[in-house]
DRENDO-1510 file (C-alpha; in Angstrom, 1 decimal, always signed):
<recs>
REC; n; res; u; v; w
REC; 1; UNK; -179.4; -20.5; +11.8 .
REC; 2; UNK; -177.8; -22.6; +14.5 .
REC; 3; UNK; -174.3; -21.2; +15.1 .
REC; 4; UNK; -172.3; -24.9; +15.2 .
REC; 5; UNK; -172.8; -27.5; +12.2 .
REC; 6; UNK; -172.1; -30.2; +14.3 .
REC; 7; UNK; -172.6; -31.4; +18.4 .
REC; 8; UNK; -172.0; -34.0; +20.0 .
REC; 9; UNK; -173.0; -34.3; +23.4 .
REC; 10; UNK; -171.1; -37.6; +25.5 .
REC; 11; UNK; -170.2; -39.5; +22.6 .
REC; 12; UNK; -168.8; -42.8; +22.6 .
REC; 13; UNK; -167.8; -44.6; +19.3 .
REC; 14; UNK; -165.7; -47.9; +18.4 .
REC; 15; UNK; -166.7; -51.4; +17.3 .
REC; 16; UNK; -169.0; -53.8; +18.5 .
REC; 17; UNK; -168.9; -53.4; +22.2 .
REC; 18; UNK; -165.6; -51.7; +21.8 .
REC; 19; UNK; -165.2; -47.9; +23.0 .
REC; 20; UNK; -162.2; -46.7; +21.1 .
REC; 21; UNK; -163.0; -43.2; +22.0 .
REC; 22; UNK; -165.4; -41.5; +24.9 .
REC; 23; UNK; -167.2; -39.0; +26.0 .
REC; 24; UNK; -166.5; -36.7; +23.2 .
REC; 25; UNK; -168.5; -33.2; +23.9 .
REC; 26; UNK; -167.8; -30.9; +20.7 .
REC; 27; UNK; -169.5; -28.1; +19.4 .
REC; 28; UNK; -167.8; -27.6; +15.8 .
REC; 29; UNK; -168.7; -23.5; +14.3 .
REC; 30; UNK; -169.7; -23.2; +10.9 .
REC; 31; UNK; -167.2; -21.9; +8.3 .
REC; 32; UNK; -164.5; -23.4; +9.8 .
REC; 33; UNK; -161.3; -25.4; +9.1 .
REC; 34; UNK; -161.5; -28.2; +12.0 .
REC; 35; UNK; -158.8; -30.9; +12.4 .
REC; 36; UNK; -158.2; -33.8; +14.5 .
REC; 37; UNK; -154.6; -34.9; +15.2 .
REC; 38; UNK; -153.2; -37.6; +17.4 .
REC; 39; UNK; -151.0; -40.6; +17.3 .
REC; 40; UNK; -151.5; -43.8; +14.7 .
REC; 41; UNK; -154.6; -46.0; +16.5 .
REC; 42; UNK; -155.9; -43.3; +18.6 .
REC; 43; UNK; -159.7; -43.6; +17.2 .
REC; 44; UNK; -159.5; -40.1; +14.7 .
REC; 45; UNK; -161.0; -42.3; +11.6 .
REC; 46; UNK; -163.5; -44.0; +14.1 .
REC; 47; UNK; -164.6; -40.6; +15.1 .
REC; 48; UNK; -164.8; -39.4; +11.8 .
REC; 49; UNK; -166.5; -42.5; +10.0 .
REC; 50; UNK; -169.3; -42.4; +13.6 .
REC; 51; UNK; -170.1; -38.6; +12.5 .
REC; 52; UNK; -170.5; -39.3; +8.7 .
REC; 53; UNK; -172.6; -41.9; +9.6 .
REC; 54; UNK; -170.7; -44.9; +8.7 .
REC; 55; UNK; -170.6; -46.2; +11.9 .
REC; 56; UNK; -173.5; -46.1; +14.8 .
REC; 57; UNK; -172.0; -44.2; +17.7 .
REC; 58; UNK; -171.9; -46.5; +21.2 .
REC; 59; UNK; -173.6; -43.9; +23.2 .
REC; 60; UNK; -174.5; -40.5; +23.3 .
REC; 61; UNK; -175.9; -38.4; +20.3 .
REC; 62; UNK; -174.9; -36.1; +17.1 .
REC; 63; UNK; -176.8; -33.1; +16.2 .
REC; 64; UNK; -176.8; -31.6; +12.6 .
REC; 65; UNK; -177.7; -27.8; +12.8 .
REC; 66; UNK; -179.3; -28.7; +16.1 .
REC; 67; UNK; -181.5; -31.6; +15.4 .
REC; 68; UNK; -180.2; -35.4; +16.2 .
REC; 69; UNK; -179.3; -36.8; +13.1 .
REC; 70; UNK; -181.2; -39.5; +13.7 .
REC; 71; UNK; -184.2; -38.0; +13.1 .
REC; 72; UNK; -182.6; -36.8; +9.4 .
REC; 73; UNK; -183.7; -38.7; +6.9 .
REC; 74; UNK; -180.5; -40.1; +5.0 .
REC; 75; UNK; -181.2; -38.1; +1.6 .
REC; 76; UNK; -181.0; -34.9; +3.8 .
REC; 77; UNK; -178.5; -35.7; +5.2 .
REC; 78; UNK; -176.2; -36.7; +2.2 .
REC; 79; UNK; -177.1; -32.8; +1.5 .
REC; 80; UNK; -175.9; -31.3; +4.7 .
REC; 81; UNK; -172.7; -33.6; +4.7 .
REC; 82; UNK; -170.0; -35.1; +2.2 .
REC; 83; UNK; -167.2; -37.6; +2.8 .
REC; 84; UNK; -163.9; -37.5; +1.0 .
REC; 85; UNK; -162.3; -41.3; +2.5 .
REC; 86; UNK; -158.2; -41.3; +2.0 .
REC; 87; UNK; -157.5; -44.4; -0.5 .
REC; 88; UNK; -160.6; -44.9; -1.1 .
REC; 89; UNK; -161.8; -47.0; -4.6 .
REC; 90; UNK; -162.0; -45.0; -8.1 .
REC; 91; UNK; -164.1; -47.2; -10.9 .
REC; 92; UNK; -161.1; -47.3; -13.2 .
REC; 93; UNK; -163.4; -47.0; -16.6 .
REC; 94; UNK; -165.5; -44.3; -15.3 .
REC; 95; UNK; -164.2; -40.6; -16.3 .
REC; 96; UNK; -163.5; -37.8; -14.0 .
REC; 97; UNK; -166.6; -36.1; -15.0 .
REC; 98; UNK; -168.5; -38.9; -14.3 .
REC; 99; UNK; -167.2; -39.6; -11.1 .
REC; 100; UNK; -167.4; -36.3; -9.9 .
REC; 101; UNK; -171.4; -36.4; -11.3 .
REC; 102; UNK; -172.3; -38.9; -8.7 .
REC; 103; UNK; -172.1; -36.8; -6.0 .
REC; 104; UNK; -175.1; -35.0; -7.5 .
REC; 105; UNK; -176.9; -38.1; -6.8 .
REC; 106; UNK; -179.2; -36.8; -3.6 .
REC; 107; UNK; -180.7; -34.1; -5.9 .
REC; 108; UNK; -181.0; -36.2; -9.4 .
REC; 109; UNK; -183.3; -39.1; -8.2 .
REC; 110; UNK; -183.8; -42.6; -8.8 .
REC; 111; UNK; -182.5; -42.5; -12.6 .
REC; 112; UNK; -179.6; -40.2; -11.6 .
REC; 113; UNK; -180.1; -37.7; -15.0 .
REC; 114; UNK; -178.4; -34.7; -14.9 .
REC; 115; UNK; -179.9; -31.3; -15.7 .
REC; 116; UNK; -178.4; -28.7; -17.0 .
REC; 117; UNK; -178.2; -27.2; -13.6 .
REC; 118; UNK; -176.2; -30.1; -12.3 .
REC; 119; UNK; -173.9; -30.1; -15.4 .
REC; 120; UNK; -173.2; -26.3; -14.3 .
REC; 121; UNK; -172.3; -27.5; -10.7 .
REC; 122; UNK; -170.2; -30.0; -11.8 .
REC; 123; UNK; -167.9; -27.9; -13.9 .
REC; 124; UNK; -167.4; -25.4; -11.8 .
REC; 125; UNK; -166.6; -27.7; -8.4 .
REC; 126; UNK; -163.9; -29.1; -11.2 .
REC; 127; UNK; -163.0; -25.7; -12.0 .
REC; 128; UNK; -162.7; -25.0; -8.2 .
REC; 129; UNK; -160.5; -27.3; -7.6 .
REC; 130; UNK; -158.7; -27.2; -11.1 .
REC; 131; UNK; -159.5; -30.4; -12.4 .
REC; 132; UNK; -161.6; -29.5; -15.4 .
REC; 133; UNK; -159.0; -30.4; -17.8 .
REC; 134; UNK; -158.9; -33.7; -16.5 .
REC; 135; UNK; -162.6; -34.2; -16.8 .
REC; 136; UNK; -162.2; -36.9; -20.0 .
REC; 137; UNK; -159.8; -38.9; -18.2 .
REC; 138; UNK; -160.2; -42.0; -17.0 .
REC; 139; UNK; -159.8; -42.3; -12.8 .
REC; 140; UNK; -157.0; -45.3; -13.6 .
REC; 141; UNK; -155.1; -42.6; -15.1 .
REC; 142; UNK; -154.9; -40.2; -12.6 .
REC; 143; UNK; -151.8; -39.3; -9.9 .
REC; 144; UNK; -152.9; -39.4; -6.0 .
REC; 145; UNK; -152.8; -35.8; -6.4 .
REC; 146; UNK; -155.4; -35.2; -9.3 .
REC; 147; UNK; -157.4; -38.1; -7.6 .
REC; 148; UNK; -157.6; -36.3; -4.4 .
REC; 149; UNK; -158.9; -33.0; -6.1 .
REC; 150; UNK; -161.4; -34.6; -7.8 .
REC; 151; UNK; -162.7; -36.3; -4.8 .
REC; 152; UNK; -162.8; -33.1; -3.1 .
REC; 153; UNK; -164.9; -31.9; -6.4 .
REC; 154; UNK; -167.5; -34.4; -5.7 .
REC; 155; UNK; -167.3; -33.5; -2.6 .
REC; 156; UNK; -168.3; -30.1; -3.6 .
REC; 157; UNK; -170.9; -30.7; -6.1 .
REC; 158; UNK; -173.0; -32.3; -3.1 .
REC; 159; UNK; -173.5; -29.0; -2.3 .
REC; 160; UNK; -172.7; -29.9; +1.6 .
REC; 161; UNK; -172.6; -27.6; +4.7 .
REC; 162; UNK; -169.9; -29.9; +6.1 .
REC; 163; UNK; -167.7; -31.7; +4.4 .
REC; 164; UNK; -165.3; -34.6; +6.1 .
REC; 165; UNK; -162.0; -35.6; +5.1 .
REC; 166; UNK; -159.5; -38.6; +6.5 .
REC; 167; UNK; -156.2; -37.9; +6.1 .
REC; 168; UNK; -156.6; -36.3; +2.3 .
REC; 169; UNK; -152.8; -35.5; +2.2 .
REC; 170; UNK; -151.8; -38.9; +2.9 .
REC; 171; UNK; -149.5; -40.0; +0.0 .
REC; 172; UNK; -149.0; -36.5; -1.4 .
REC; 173; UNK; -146.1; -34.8; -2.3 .
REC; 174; UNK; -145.8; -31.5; -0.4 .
REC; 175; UNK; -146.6; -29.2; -3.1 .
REC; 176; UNK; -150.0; -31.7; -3.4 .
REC; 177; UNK; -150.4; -31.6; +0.2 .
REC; 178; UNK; -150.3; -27.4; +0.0 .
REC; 179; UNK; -152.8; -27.8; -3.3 .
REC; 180; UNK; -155.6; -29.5; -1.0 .
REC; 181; UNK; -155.6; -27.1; +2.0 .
REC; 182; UNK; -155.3; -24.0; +0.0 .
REC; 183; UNK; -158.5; -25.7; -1.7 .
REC; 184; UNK; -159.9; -26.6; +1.8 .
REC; 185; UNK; -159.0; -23.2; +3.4 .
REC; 186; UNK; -160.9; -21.6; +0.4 .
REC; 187; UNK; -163.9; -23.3; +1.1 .
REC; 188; UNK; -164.2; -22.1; +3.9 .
REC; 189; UNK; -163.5; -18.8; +3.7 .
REC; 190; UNK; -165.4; -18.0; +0.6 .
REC; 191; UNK; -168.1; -20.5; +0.7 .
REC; 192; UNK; -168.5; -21.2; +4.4 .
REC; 193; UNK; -168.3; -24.4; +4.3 .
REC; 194; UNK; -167.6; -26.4; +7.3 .
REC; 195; UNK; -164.3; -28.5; +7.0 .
REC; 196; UNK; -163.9; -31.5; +9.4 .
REC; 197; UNK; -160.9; -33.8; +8.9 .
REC; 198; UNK; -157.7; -36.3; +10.2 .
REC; 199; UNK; -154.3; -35.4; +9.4 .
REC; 200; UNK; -150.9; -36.9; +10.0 .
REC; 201; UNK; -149.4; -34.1; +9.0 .
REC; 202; UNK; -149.2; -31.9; +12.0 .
REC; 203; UNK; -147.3; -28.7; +10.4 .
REC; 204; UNK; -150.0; -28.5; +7.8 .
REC; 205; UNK; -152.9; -28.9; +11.0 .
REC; 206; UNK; -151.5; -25.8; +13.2 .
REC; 207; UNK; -151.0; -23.4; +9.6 .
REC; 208; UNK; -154.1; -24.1; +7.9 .
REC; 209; UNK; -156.5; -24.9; +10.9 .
REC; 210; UNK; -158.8; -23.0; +12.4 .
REC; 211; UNK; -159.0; -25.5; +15.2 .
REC; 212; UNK; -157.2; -28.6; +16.9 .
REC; 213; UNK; -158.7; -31.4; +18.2 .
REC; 214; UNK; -156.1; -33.9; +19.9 .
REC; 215; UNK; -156.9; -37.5; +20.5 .
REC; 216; UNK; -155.1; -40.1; +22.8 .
REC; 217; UNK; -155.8; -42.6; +25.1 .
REC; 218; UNK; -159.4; -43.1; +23.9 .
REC; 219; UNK; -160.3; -39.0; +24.9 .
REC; 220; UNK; -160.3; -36.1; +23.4 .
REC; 221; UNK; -157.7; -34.2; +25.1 .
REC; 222; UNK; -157.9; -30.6; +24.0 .
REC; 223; UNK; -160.1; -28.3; +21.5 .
REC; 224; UNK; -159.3; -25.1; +20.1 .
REC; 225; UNK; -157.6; -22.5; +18.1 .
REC; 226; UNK; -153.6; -24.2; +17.4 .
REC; 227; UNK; -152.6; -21.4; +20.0 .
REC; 228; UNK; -154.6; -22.5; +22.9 .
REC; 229; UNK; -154.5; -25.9; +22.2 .
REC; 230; UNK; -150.7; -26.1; +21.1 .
REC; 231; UNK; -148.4; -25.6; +24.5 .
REC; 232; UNK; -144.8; -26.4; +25.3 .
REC; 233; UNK; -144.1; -29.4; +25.0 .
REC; 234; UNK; -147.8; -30.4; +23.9 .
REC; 235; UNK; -147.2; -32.1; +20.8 .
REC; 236; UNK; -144.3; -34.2; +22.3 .
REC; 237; UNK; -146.7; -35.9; +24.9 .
REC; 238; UNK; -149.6; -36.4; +22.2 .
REC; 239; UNK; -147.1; -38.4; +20.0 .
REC; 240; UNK; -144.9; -39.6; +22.9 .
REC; 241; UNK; -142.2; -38.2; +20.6 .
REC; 242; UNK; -138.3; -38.6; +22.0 .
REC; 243; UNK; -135.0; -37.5; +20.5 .
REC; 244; UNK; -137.3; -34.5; +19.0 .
REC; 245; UNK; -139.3; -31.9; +19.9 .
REC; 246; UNK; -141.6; -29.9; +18.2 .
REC; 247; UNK; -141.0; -26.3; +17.9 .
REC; 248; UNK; -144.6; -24.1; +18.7 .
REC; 249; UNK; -142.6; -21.3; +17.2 .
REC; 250; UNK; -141.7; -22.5; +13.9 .
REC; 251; UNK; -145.0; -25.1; +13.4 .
REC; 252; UNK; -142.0; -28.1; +13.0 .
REC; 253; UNK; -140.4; -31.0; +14.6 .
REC; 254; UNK; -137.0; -31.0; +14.9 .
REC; 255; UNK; -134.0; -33.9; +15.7 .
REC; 256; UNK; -132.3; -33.3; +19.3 .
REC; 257; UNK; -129.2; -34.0; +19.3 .
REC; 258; UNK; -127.6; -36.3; +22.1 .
REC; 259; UNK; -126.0; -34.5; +25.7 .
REC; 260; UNK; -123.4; -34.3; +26.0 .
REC; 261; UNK; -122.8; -31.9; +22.9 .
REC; 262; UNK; -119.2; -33.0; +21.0 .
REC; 263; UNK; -119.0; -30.6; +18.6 .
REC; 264; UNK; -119.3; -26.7; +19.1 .
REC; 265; UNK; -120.5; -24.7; +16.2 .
REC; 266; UNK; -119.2; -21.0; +16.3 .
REC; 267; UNK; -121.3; -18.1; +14.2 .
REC; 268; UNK; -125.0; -17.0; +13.7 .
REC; 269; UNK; -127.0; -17.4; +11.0 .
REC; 270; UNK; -128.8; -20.2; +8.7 .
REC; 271; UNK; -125.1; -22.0; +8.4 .
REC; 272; UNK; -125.5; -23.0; +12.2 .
REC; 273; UNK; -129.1; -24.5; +12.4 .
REC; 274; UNK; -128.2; -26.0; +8.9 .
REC; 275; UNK; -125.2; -27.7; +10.2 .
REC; 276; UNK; -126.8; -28.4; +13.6 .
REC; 277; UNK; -129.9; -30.2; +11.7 .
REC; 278; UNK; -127.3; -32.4; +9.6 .
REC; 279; UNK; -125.4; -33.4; +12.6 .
REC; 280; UNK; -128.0; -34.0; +15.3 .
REC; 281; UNK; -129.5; -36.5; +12.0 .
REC; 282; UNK; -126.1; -38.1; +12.5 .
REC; 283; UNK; -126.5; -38.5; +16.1 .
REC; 284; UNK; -123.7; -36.0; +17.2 .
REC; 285; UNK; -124.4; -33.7; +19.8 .
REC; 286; UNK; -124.3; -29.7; +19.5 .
REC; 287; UNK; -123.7; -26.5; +21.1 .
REC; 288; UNK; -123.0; -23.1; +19.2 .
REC; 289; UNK; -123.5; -19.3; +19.9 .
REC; 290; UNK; -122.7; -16.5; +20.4 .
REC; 291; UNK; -126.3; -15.1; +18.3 .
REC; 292; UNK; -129.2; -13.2; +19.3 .
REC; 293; UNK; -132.0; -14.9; +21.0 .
REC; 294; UNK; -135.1; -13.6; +19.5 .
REC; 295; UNK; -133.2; -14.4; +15.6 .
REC; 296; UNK; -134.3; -17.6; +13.9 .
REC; 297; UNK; -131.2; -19.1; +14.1 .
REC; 298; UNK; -131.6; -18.9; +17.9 .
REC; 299; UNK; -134.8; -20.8; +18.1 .
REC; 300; UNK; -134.0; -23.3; +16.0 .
REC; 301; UNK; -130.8; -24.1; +17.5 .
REC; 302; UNK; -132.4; -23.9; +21.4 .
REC; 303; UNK; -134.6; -26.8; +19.9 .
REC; 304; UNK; -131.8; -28.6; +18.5 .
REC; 305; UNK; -128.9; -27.8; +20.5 .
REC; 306; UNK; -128.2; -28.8; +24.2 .
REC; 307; UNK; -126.5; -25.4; +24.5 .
REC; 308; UNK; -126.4; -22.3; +23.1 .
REC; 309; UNK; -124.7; -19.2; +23.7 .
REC; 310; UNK; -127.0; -16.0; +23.5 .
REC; 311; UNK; -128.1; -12.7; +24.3 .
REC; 312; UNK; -131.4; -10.1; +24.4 .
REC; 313; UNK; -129.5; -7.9; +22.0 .
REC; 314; UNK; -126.3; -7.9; +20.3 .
REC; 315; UNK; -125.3; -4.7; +22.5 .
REC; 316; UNK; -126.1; -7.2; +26.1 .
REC; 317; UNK; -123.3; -10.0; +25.3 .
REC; 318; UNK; -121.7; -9.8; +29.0 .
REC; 319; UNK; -118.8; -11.5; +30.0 .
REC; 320; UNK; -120.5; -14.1; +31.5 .
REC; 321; UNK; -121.9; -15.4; +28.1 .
REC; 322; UNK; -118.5; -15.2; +26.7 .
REC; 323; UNK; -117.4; -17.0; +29.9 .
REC; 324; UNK; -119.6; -19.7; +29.4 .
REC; 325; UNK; -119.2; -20.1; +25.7 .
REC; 326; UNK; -115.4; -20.9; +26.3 .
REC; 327; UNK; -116.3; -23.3; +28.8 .
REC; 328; UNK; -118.5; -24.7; +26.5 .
REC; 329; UNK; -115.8; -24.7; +23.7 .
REC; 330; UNK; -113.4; -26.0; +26.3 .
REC; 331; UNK; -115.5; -29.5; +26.6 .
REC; 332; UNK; -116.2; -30.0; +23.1 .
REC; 333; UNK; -114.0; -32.1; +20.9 .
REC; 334; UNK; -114.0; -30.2; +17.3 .
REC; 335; UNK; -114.8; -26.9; +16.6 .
REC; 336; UNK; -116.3; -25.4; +13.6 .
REC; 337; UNK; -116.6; -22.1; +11.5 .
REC; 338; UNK; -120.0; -21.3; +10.4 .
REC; 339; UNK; -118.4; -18.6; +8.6 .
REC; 340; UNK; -120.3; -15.9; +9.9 .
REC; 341; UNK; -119.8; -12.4; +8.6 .
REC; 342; UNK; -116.9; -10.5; +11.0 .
REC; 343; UNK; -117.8; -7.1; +11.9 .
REC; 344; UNK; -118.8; -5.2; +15.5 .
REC; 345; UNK; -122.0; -7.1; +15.9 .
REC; 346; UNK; -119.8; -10.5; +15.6 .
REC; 347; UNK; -116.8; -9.6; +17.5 .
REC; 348; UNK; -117.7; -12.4; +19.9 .
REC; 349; UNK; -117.8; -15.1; +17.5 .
REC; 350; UNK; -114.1; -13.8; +16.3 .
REC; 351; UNK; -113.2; -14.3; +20.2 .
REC; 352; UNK; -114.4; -17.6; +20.5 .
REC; 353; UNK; -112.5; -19.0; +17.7 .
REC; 354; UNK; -109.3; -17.2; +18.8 .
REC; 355; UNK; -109.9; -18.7; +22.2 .
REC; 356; UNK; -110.4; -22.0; +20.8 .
REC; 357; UNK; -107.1; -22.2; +18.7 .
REC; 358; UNK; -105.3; -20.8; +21.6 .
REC; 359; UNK; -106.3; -24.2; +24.0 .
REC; 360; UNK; -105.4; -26.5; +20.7 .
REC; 361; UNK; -108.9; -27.1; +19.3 .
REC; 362; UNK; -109.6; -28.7; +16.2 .
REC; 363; UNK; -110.9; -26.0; +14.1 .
REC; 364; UNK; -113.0; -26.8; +10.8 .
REC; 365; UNK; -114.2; -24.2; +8.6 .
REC; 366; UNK; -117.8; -24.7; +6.6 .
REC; 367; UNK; -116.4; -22.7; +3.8 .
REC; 368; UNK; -113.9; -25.6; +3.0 .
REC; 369; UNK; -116.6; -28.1; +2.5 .
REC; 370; UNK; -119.1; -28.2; -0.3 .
REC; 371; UNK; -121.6; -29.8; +2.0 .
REC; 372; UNK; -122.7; -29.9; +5.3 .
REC; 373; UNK; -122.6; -34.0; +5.0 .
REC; 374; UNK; -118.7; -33.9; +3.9 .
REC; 375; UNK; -118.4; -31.4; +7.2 .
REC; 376; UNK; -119.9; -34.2; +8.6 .
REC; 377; UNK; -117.6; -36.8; +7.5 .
REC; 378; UNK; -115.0; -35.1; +8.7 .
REC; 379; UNK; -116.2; -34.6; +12.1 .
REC; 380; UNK; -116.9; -38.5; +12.7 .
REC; 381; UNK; -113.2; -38.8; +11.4 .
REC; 382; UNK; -112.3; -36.5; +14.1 .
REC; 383; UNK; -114.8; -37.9; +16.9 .
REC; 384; UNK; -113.4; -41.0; +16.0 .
REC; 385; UNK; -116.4; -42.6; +14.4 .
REC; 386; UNK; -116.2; -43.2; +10.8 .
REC; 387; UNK; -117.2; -46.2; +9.9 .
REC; 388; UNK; -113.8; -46.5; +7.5 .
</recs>
């Protein structure tokens, strides 16, 4: 057996005389979850439609299992590979069950009649995907949730070795969008299926991905494992993000907030990168510390914050830290409280806010708000830019 599904060896695809993308080279492995991400109009669904066969490449060639697909007949290949297509049609009078029974159609011939074989196969790919209590519905009556699942079940019941997805968490709540890639990740790993698909979503790409494909520019620029592909300051360039940057660490984009920072947030802990989210949203610059750089709160706030006060260990806070967090303090405007837990380890923290009532500093506390947005509030007051 030929160790990668799918080649492609100098492809070009588009439209017409169009090249949307070029000289894609991929070798895709079986059994694994493969997904392209890049910005809106980079070519992913081109790619994707070219491979499935929707679309005749421009140049180059596509080999199934090792042979050129275009020397597989079409009923062989319908087989090998399945096509779930994000918003695509459902017949609105036509049940779940039935829908899901067409994708038996390269094994039932011209008449389509389904053995009992097939009726076995269908269930359980609606089992697999728990949708078999849905299979007496009608398509017109399902959420985009159940309707994605049970494309993926006729997906199944093809009985594919690859099966190709674009964008099937578009329009999905998130505990949807976690349904379909637990389901896709399954696959996989249990049946060895060969997953190929689009997302939007990056988070969900680098957590449930084997691999990363990123497009831009009309190239693929990188392929790989999320750990290879993914480096600093990777995923900003793909999307030409600004005022953000995504975090390798934490799989997440996060909101920057503007230099210079205003508003200096004293304390460790989830208080700080809470607050510091709900302000940078607002547009008001950050700093904070004094907290331990390999903690949570740490990386988060490094993403967020244009300064933060930190050490190796809680035992290595020098005086030069605490030198520089006062400094820091000294050219911000308010200062808040995350309320952070006084003890040894925190002793810093207690400094700081001494330090910053001594030099007249507007002091807030988070425990006097019942939200980090009414902190918020206040701040603008204090900055000066309410809108009231």
């Amino acid at each position: 057996m030929n160790k990668y599904i799918l080649s492609t060896h100098e492809l070009s695809v588009g439209y017409g005389k169009k090249t949307v993308v070029g000289n894609i080279s991929l070798d895709v492995e079986r059994g694994r979850m493969v997904c392209l991400i890049g910005p809106n109009g980079a070519g992913k669904s081109t790619i994707l439609h070219t491979l499935a066969g929707l679309i005749n490449p421009l140049h180059g060639n596509i080999e199934l299992n090792g042979k050129d697909i275009k020397k597989i007949k079409r009923s062989e290949i319908a087989k090998k590979i399945s096509l779930v297509l994000s918003g695509s049609e459902m017949p609105n009078l036509t049940t779940v069950y039935e829908l899901v029974s067409f994708g038996r159609a390269p094994y039932t011939g011209y008449f389509g009649t389904l053995s009992e074989r097939d009726h076995e196969i269908v269930k359980g790919a609606l089992l697999r995907v728990g949708a078999y209590d849905l299979r007496e519905r009608f398509c017109s009556e399902l959420s985009d949730g159940e309707k994605q699942k049970v494309m993926i079940a006729r997906a199944i019941v093809q009985q594919p070795e690859l099966i190709i997805l674009d964008e099937p968490t578009s329009h999905l709540d998130i505990s949807h969008k976690i349904e379909v890639m637990r389901i896709l990740t399954a696959l996989t790993v249990e049946n060895s299926l060969t997953v190929l698909m689009s997302l939007h979503d990056v988070d969900l790409a680098l957590k449930y991905c084997d691999d990363i494909i990123t497009v831009k520019n009309g190239e693929i620029t990188a392929y790989g494992p999320p750990k290879v592909v993914i480096g600093s300051g990777d995923i900003n360039k793909l999307f030409d993000v600004n005022n953000a940057e995504f975090s390798e660490t934490l799989g997440s984009l996060e909101i920057k907030g503007p230099e210079p920072a205003e508003v200096f947030i004293v304390g460790c802990g989830d208080s700080v990168y809470g607050l510091a989210r709900t302000l940078a949203r607002h547009g008001i610059g950050v700093s904070c510390g004094i907290m331990h750089e390999t903690d949570v709160d740490a990386v988060i706030c490094s993403v967020i914050c244009s300064y933060v006060a930190k050490a190796p260990s809680y035992t290595e806070f020098t005086p030069e830290i605490l030198s520089s967090a006062k400094n820091e303090i000294e050219n911000s405007t308010v200062i808040v409280d995350s309320g952070f837990i006084r003890n040894d380890v925190t002793k810093y923290n207690s400094i700081l806010l001494d330090y910053a009532d001594k030099i007249n500093k507007p002091v807030l506390s988070v425990s006097d708000f019942q939200t980090y947005d009414a902190l918020t509030q206040k701040i603008l007051i204090l900055l000066r830019r309410d809108n009231k």
